[in-house]
C-alpha angles and dihedrals in degrees: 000000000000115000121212109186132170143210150203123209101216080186131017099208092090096032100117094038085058091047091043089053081042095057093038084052095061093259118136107216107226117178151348119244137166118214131217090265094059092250114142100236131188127202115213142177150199130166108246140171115282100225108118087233086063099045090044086055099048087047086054096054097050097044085058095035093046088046087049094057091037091257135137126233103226096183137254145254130215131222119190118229135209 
C-alpha cells in the first residue's frame, strides 16, 4: 500500500528540520502547496503494510512528530499496489 499524506506549517521556522526527520523516516517528499487558509502545505509518501495496527502506528508518529516541528496532519490516501 502506497501512503499520500499531507501537511500544514503552522510555522516555517522548523520546516527543513521536519523534511530532514520525513525523509529519515522513509517518506518521499512529493510536492508545495498552499491551502485555502494561506498556510504553506507539503504532500508526502512512503509504502507501508496494510494492517490497520500498522497504519494506526504510522499515523501516531506523525501526529507527535508533525506537533513537535508546528505542523498539521491533513490526512492521507491510500493506493494498492500489486
Amino acid at each position: 500500500m502506497r501512503k499520500l499524506s499531507k501537511l500544514e506549517f503552522i510555522s516555517e521556522y522548523k520546516r527543513s528540520d521536519l523534511l530532514e526527520e520525513l525523509e529519515d523516516m522513509g517518506f518521499e517528499i512529493m510536492e508545495n502547496f498552499v491551502t485555502e487558509e494561506g498556510y504553506n502545505g507539503l504532500l508526502f509518501k512512503r509504502e507501508d503494510k496494510t494492517t490497520f495496527l500498522e497504519i494506526e502506528n504510522v499515523t501516531r508518529e506523525l501526529l507527535v512528530l508533525l506537533d513537535e516541528h508546528d505542523a498539521r496532519y491533513g490526512g492521507w490516501t491510500t493506493e494498492v499496489i500489486k
